[in-house]
C-alpha positions as CSV (number, residue, x, y, z in Angstrom):
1,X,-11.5,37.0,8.2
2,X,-8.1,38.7,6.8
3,X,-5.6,36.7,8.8
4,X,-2.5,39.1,9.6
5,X,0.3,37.7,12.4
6,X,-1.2,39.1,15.2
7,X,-4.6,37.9,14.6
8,X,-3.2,34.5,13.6
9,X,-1.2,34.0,16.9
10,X,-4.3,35.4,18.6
11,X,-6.9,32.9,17.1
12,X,-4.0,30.1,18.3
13,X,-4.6,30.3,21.8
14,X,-7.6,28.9,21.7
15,X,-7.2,25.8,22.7
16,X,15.8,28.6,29.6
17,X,17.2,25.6,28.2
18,X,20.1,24.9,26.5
19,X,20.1,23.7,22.7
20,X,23.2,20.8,24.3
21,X,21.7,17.6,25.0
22,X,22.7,17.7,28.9
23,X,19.2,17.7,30.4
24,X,17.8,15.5,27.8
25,X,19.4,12.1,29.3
26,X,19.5,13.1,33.1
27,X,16.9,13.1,36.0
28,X,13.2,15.0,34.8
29,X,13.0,15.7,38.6
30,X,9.8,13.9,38.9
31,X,8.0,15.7,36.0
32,X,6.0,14.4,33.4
33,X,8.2,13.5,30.7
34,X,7.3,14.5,26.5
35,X,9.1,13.0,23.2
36,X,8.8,15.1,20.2
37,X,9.5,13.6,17.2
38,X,9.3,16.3,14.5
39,X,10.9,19.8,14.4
40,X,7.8,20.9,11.4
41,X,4.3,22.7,11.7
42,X,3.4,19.7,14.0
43,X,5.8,18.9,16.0
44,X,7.7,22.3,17.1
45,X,4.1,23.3,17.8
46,X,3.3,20.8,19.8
47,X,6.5,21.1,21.8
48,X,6.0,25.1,22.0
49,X,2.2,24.7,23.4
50,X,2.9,22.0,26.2
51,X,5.8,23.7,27.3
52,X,4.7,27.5,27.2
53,X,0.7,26.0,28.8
54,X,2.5,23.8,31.3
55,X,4.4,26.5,33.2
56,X,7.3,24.1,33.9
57,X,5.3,21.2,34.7
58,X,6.3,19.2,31.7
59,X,9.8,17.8,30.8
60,X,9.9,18.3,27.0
61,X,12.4,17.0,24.7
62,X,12.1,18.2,20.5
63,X,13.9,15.3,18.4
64,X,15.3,17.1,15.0
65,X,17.8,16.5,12.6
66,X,18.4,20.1,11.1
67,X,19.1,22.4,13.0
68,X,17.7,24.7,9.8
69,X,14.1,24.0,9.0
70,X,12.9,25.1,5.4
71,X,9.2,25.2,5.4
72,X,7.8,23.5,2.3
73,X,4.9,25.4,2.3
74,X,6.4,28.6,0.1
75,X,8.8,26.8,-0.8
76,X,7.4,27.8,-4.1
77,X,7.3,31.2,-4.2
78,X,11.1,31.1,-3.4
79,X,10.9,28.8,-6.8
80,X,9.1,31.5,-8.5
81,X,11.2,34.1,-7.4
82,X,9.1,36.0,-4.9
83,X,11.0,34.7,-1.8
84,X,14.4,34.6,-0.8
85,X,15.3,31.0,0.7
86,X,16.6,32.3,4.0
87,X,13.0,33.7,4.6
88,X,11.6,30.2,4.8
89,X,14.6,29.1,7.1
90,X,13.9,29.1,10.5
91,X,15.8,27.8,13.6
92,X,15.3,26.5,17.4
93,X,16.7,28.4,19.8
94,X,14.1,30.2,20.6
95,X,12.0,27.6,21.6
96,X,15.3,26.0,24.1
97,X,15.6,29.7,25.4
98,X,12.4,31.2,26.2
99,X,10.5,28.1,26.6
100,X,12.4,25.4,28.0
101,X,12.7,22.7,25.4
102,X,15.1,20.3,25.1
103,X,16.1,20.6,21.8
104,X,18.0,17.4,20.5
105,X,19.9,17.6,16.6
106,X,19.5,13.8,15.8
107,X,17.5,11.4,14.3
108,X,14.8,9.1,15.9
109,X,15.6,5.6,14.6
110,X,13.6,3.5,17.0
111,X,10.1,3.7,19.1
112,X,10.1,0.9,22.0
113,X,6.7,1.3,22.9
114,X,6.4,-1.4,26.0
115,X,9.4,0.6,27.4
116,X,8.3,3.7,26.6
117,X,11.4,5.0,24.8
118,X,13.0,7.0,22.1
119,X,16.3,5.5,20.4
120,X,18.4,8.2,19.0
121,X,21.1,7.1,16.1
122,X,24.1,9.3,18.1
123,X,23.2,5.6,20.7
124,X,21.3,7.7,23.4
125,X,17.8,6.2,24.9
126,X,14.8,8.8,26.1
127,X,12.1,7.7,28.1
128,X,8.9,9.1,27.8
129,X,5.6,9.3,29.5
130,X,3.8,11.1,26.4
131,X,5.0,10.4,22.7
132,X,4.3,13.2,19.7
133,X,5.0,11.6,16.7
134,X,4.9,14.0,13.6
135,X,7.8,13.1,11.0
136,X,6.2,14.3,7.8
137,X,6.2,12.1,5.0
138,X,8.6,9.8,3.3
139,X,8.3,8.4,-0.4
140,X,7.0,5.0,-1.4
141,X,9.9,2.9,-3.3
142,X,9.1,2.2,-6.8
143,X,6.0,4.4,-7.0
144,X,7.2,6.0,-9.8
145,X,8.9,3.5,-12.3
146,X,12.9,4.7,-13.0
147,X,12.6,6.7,-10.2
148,X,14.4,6.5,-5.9
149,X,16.6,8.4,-4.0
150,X,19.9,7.9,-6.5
151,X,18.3,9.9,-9.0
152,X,16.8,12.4,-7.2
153,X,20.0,14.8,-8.5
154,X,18.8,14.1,-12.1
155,X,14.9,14.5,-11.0
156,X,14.5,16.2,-7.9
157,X,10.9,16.2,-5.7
158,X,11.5,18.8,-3.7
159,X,8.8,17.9,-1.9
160,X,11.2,18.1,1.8
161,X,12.5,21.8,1.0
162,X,15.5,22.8,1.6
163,X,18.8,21.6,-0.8
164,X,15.9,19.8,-3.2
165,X,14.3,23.2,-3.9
166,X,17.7,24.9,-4.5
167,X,18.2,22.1,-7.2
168,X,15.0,22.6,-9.3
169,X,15.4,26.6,-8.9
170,X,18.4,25.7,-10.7
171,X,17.6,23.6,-13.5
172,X,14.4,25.6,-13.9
173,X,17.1,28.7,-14.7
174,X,19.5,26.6,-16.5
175,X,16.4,25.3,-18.9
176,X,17.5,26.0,-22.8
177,X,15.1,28.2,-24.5
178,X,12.0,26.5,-25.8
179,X,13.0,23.8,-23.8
180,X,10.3,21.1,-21.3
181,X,10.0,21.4,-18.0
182,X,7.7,18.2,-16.8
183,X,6.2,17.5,-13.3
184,X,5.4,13.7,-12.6
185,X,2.7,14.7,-10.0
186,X,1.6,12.3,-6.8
187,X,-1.3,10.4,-6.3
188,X,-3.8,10.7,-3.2
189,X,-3.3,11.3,-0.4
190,X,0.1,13.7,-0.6
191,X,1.4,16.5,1.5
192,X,-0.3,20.0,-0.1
193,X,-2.9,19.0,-2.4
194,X,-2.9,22.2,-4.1
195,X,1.6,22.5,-3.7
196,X,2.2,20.4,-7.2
197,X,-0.2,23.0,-9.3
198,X,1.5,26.2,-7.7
199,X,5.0,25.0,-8.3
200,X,3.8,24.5,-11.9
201,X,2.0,28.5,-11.7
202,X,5.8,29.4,-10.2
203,X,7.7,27.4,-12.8
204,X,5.3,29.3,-15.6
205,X,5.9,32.3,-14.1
206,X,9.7,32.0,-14.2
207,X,9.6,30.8,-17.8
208,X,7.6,33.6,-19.0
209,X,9.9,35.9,-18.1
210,X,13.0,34.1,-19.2
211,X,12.0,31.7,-21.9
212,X,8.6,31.9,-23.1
213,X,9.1,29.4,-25.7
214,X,9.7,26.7,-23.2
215,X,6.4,24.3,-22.7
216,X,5.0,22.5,-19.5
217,X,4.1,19.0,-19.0
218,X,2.3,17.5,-16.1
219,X,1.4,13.8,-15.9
220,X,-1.0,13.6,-13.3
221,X,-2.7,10.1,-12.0
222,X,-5.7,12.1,-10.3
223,X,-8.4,12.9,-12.5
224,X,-9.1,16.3,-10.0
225,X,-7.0,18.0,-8.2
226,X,-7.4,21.1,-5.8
227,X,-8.8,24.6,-7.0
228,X,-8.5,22.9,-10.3
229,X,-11.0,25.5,-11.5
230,X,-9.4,28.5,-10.4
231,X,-6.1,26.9,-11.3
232,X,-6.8,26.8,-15.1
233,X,-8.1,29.9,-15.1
234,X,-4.8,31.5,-13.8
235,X,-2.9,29.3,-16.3
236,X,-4.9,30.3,-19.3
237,X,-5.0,34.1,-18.2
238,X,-1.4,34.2,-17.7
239,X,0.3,31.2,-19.5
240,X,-1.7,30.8,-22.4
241,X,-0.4,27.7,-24.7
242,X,2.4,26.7,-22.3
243,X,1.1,24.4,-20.2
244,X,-0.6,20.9,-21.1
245,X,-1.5,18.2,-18.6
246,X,-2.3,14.5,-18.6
247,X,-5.0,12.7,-16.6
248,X,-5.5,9.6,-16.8
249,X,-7.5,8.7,-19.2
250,X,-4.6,9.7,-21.9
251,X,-2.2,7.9,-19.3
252,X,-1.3,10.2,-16.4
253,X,-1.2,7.5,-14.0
254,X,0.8,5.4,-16.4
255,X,4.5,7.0,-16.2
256,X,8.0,5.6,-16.5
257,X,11.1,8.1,-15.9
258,X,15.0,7.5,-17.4
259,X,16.8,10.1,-15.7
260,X,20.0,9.2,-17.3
261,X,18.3,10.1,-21.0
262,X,16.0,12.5,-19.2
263,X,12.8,11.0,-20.5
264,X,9.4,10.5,-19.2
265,X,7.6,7.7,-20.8
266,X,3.7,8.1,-20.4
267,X,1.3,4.9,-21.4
268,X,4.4,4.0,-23.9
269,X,4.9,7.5,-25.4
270,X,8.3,8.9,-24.5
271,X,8.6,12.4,-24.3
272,X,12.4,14.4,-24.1
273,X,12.3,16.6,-21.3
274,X,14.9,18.8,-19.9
275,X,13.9,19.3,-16.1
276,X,11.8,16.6,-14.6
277,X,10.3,17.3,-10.8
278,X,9.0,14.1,-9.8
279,X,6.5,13.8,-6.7
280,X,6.4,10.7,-5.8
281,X,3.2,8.4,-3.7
282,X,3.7,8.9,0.3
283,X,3.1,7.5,3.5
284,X,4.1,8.3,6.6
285,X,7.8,9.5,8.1
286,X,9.8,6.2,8.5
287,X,10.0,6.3,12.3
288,X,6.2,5.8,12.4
289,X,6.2,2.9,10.3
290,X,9.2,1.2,12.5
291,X,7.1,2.2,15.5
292,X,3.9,-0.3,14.0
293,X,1.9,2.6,14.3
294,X,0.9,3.1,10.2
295,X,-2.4,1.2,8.5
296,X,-2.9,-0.1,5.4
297,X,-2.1,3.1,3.5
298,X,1.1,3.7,5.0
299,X,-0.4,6.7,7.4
300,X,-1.9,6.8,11.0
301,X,-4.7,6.0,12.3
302,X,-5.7,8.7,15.3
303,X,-8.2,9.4,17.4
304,X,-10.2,12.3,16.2
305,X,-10.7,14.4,19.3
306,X,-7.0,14.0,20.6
307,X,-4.8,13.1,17.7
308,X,-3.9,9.5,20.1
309,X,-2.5,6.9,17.7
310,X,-5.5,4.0,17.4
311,X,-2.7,1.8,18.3
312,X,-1.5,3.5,21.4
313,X,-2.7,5.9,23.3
314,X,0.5,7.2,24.9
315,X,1.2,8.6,21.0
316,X,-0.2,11.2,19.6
317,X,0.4,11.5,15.8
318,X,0.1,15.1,13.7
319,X,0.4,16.5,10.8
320,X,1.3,14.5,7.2
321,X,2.1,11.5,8.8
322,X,-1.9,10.7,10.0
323,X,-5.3,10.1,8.2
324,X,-7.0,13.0,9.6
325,X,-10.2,12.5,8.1
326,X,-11.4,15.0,6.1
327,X,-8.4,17.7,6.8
328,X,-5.8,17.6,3.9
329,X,-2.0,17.0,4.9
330,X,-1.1,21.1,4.9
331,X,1.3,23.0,7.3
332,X,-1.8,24.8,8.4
333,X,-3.5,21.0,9.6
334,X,-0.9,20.3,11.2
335,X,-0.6,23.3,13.5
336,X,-4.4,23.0,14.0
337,X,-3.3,19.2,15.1
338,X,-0.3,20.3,17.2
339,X,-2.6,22.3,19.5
340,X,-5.0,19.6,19.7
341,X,-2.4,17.6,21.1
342,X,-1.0,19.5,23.2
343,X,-4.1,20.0,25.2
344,X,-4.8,16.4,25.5
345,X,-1.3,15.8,26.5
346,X,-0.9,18.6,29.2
347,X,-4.9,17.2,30.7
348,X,-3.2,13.8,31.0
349,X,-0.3,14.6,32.6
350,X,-1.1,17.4,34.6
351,X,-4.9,17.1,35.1
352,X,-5.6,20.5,33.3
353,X,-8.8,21.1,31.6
354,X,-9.6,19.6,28.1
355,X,-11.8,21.7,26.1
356,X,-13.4,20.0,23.0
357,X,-11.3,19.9,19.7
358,X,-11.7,22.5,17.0
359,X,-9.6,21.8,13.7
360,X,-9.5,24.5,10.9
361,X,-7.3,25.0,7.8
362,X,-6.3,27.3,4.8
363,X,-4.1,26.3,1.6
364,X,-3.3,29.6,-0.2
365,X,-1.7,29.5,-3.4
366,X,-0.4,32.2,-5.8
367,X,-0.7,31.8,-9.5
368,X,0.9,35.0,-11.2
369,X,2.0,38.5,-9.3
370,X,-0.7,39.6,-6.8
371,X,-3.4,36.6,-8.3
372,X,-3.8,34.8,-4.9
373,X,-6.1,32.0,-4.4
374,X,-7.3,29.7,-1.2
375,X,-9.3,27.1,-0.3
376,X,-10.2,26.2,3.5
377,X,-12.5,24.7,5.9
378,X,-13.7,24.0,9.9
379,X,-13.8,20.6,11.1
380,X,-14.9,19.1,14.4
381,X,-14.2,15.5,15.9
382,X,-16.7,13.0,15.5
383,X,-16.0,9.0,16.8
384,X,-15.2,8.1,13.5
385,X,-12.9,10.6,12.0
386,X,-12.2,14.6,11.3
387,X,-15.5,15.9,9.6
388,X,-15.6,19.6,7.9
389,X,-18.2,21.1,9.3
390,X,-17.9,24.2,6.4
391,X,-15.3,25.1,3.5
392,X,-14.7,28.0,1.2
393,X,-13.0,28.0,-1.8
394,X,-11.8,31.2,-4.6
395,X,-14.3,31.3,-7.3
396,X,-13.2,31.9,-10.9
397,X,-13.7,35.5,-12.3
398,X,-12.7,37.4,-9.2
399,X,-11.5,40.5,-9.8
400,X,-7.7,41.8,-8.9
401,X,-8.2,43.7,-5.9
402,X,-9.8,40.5,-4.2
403,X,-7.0,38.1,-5.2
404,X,-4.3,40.9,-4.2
405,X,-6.1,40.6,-1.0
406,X,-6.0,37.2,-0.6
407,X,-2.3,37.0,-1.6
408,X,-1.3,39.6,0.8
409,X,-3.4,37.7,3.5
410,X,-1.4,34.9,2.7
411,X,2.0,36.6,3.7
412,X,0.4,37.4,7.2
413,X,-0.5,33.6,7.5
414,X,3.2,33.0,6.9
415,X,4.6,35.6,9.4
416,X,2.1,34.1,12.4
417,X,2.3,30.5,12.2
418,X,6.1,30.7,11.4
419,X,6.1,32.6,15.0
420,X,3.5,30.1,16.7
421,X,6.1,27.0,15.6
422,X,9.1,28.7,16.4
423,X,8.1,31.2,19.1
């Protein structure tokens, strides 16, 4: 099905406030009271769909630190130059205006789950009767040898768009000519499996254009990665000799950076690059870890036909920050997630009717001008986890028209789920 905005908003439904914090701290007036933690695809979702299905019934409070949301998913067009950043910026007031959320600019620093409330670090308390936890990710310390948060200037991710992306647009243009761009990309599980290999199609694409002597390294740990197929073929249609990655078996999962020298050193070989993006391993957003609500693998464990925390059902958790089964970490899941959610959350407050879960989810990537590709699937909730049900993929050899289509189907995908998050 060619996804456009109205047809995206459409398929969504099937499962005036003020932006101050006034409300937020007094009396709920007896109603049902829900914590959002999480202004992304999960998160402003959520809040949207319980307040807008709730009529009122539902107190809801959105916890955000920005008060300007960059979306990382095309984040890397605006990298490659097909974007302007202020189209991937997006704002709340909407949501406070025309749907009644309590939209607080601040950070979440504590989760008292026995009390049932929300510590703010500006020192205010919220109490809540249903918690939706979806924080994105955060990076795991020393995951990448030479590499933390002081030296992300020298090495940016960019991996939390916004300034970070502004940064390697930068040094990507600043590159001198026949100069290396190198990508230390993340291990499983990350946010966007296929995200690392576009920014590399967007960083080619720049290059080729402005200095097609410059090379492209990527050390990679994974020995697969997503749409690897259709991937290469893009990068040896379009980029021909300038791109060379490193699995691991020539030591792509053995990488040391010096970002004061601006080396990477793989399995003892050091290479002299000029821009280095480094992705780092994640887990979940901080908050969730503070909370005692992550596993072993730094993520959280749900329940697969609500999206309740295995740890505590008055949390729900969405988006990059849980193992969702078999549904990657994409802004798409999480929106899929957030309505999910909701629904459980409004039946259990309000007594509404629950219908059974339906997940789905599309990664579209673009390689060169007009080559789109996607992959995507259905899933259902079983007792154990997430399961796809059915999954496409794009298959190499395709012809232009059909990867025009699917990059153009891609732009109406943008345009409708921006306006399901955001209203």
């Amino acid at each position: 099905m060619t996804l456009n905005r109205r047809s995206f908003l459409g398929a969504a439904t099937a499962t005036a406030a003020s932006l101050g914090a006034a409300r937020v701290w007094g009396a709920s007036h007896g109603k049902p009271r829900v914590v959002v933690i999480g202004g992304g695809a999960g998160g402003a979702t959520a809040a949207r769909y319980i307040a807008k299905d709730s009529n009122g019934e539902i107190d809801v409070t959105l916890i955000e630190p920005t008060r300007t949301y960059y979306t990382c998913f095309f984040s890397n067009l605006y990298i490659g130059g097909f974007r302007e950043l202020s189209s991937i910026a997006h704002t709340y007031g909407t949501l406070a205006a025309e749907y009644g959320v309590n939209v607080v600019h601040d950070w979440a620093v504590g989760i008292d789950r026995d009390a049932k409330t929300v510590s703010l670090a500006g020192g205010y308390t919220l109490p809540y009767d249903r918690l939706v936890v979806s924080p994105g990710i955060d990076f795991i310390e020393g995951s990448v040898p030479g590499w933390g948060v002081e030296t992300q200037n020298a090495m940016p991710h960019s991996w939390k768009a916004g300034s970070q992306t502004q940064l390697l647009k930068a040094q990507i243009e600043s590159m001198p000519q026949g100069g290396t761009f190198a990508m230390v990309a993340p291990p499983n599980p990350f946010r966007c499996p296929p995200g690392p290999y576009e920014r590399i199609s967007m960083v080619a694409h720049v290059l080729k254009e402005t200095n097609p002597t410059a090379k492209i390294l990527i050390a990679d740990p994974k020995e697969k990665f997503s749409k690897q197929g259709v991937f290469e073929e893009g990068w040896n249609k379009h980029y021909s000799g300038m791109i060379q990655r490193i699995g691991p078996d020539f030591g792509g999962d053995k990488v040391e950076v010096r970002a004061d020298s601006m080396e990477l050193v793989i399995d003892g070989e050091v290479e002299k690059v000029d821009v280095c993006n480094v992705i780092p391993a994640q887990k979940a957003g901080r908050i969730a870890e503070l909370a005692g609500l992550t596993g072993a693998n730094g993520f959280c464990d749900i329940v697969p036909a609500t999206m309740q925390s295995r740890v505590d059902e008055n949390i729900h958790v969405l988006g990059d920050a849980c193992n969702a089964g078999d549904m990657p970490k994409s802004g798409f899941s999480a929106n899929s997630q957030a309505k999910v959610a909701a629904m459980a959350v409004r039946a259990a407050l309000t007594g509404s009717k629950a219908f059974p879960a339906k997940y789905s989810n599309t990664c579209w990537s673009l390689v060169e001008t007009n080559d789109g590709i996607k992959v995507g699937a259905s899933y259902q909730a079983t007792e154990e986890k997430i399961a796809q049900v059915d999954g496409f993929v794009s298959q190499t050899g395709e012809d232009a028209d059909l990867r025009k289509a699917t990059f153009e189907e891609s732009l109406g995908w943008y345009a409708g789920i921006t306006a399901d998050m955001f209203g």
